[in-house]
Every structure is written in C-alpha cells, then in structure tokens.
C-alpha positions in Angstrom: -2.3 -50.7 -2.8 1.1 -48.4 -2.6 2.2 -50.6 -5.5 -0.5 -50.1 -8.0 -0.5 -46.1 -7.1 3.3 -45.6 -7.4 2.8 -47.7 -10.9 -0.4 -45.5 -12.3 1.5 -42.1 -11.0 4.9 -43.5 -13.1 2.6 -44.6 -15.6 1.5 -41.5 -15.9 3.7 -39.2 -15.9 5.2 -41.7 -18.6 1.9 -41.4 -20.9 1.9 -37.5 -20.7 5.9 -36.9 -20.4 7.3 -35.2 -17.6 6.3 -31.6 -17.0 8.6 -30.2 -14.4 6.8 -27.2 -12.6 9.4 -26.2 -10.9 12.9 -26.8 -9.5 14.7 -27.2 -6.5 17.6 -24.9 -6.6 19.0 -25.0 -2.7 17.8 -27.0 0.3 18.7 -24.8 3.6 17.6 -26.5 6.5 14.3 -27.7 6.6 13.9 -24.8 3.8 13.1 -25.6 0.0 14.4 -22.5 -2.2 13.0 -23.1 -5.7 14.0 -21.5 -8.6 10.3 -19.3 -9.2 11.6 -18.3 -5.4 14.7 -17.1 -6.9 13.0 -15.4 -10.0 10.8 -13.9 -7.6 13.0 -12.6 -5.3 14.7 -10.8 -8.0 12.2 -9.3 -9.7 10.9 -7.3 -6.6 14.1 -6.7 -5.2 14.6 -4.7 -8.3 11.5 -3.3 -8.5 12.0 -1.9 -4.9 15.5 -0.8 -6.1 14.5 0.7 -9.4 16.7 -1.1 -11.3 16.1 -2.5 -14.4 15.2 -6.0 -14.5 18.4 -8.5 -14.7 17.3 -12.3 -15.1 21.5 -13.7 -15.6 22.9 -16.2 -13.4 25.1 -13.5 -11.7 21.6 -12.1 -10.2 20.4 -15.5 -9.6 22.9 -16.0 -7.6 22.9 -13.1 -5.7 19.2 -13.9 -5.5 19.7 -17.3 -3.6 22.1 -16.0 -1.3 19.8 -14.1 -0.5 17.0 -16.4 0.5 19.4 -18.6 1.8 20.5 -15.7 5.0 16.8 -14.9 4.6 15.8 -19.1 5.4 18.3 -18.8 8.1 17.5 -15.5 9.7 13.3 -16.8 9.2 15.0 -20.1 11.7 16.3 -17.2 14.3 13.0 -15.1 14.1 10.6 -18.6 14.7 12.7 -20.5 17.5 13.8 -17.1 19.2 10.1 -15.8 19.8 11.0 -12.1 18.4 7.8 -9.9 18.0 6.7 -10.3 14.2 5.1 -7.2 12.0 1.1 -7.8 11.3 -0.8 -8.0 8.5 -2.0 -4.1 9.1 1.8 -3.0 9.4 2.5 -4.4 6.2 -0.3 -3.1 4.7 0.8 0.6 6.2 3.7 0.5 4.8 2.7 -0.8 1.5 -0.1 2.5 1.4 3.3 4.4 2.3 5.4 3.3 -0.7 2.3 4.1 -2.8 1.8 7.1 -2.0 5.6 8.4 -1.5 6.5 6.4 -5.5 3.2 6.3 -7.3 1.1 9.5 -5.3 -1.4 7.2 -3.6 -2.2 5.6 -7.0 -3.1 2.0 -6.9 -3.6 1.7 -10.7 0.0 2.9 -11.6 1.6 0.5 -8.9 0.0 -1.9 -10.7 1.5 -0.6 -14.2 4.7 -0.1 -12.5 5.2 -3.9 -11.4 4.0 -5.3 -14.5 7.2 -5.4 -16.6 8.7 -6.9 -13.3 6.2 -9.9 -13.8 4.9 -9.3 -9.6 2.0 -8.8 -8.7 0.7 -6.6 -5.7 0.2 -10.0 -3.3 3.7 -11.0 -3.8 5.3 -6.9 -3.1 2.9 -6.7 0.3 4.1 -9.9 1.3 7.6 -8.9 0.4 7.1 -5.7 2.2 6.0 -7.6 5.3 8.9 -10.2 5.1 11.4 -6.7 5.2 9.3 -5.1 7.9 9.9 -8.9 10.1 13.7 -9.0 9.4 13.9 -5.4 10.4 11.7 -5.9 13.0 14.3 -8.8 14.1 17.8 -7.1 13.6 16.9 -4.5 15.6 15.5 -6.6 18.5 18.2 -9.4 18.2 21.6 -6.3 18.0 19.7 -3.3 19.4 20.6 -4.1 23.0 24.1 -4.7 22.6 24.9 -1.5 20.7 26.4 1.5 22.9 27.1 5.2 21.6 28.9 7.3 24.1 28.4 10.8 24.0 32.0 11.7 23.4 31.7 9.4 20.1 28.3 11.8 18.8 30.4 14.9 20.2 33.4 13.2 18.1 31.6 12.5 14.7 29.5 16.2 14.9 33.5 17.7 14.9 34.6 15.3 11.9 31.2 15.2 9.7 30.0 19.0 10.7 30.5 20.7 7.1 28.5 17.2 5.4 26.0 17.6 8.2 25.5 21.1 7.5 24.8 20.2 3.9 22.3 17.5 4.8 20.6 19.4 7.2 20.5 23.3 6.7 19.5 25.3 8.9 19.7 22.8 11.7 23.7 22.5 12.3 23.7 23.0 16.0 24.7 19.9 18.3 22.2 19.7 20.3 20.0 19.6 17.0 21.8 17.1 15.5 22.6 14.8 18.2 19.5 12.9 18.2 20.2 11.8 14.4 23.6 11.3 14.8 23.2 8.9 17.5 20.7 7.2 15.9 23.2 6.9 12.8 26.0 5.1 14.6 23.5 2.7 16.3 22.4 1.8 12.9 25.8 1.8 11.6 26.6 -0.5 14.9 23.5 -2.4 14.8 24.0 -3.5 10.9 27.9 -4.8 11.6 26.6 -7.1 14.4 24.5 -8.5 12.3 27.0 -8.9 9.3 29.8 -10.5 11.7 
C-alpha cells in the first residue's frame, strides 16, 4: 500500500511538474524557517520601523538571523516556563500603535500595510511575539541587574545638561532619578542578553 501511494504522489507531481510552495531556508533546532518566514519578517519589521521596504539578500539575511535568535529565544521562553503575553495584551497594544501612528483609524492601518504586503493578522501576531520576547528578557536578566545609587547620582552629574533638554522643567534629582534608573537597568538588562 506505501508503495503504490509513494508511486501515484511521484506520479503526480511528475504529471503536473513540480510546484514548490515554499522553501526551507534554515533548520534551527526542531525549527523550520522558510523563506515566506523570512519575507515576512522583513516586511513588518519595516513596516514597524518605517522604513521603506528592502526585499535584497542583505535584508534577507539580516531577516533570518533574526528568526534564528528568535527560534532560539521561543526554545528558552517554552522549556523555562516564563509567563507569556495573552491574546488581549496583544491586542492592547496593537489598539495603542493604532491610535498613537494612524489616530485610532483601523481603515488607514490597513492602507498603511498594504504596500508592505502584511496583513493586520500577521502585525497583531507580530506584536504579540515582541510583547513575549520582552516579556522574557526582562524576566530571564531583570533579576540579575543592580543600579547603585552612587551610579544614578554619577550619570545625573555627567548627563545633567542632555537631561535637562529631554526633560524641561523637571531637572531636579530626585525627579529624575526614577527614569534614570530605569535607563541603566535597561541599558544593563539589554547587554545580558546580548553577551
């Protein structure tokens, strides 16, 4: 029985030529990454970015680097038992982007993806994907990260004329400190997870 169904499928595909529908482009793992995942990728990371839309191999490749420390990071975030975003928080902060880029418009989202060839499905579930590696770094290098308060006392003396320019009106330490801190744990937090 396996023979005669291996010799219709090949018989097949012979009669009607091969169609490829899509490609394997890197196995990571126990992870496919096909080339539309690739495309994909691409187009809504620049869609997200507002840049113009770059199909070359130099992107590509960028692309599947990408989703390969994405296949590996999705590994971590399964086996680990890390606390994963929801459907509702992805859908917040899809709402959010709407209204922050395209004033609350659904209809010029829409018109906005289209020359990106992604549709609204594919940017929420890219949206929730960020929200779960976010969601991730910070659980997995939050706890390891320390900021004394000589270091926020430190930075307020060295960055105090760039702060005052960010934040006007608002210059004093004790005003500051909170996003100062917060600053170096995120600068802290992000080489963690680059080493």
């Amino acid at each position: 029985m396996i023979g005669r169904t291996t010799l219709l499928l090949a018989s097949a595909t012979a009669l009607y030529g091969g169609v490829v529908l899509d490609r394997v482009a890197v196995i990571v793992g126990k992870h496919v990454v096909k080339s539309s995942d690739i495309s994909r990728d691409l187009r809504v990371t620049e869609f997200m970015n507002r840049e113009p839309l770059n199909l070359g191999s130099p992107a590509k490749r960028k692309a599947g680097e990408r989703l390969i420390d994405q296949a590996l990071i999705r590994d971590q975030i399964v086996n680990g038992g890390y606390a994963r975003p929801t459907e509702a928080d992805g859908e917040r902060l899809l709402k959010q982007l709407q209204q922050d880029r395209f004033g609350g418009s659904d209809a010029r989202l829409r018109e906005a993806l289209l020359p990106y060839g992604v549709t609204v499905d594919q940017f929420r579930a890219q949206l929730l994907w960020q929200l779960d590696v976010l969601r991730f770094i910070d659980q997995r290098f939050r706890p390891g990260v320390l900021v004394t308060d000589d270091e926020v006392h430190a930075y307020y003396d060295q960055h105090l004329a760039d702060l005052r320019r960010q934040y006007p009106g608002s210059d004093s330490f004790e005003a500051l400190q909170p996003k100062i801190r917060a600053s170096l744990e995120g600068e802290r937090i992000n080489k963690n997870f680059a080493d």
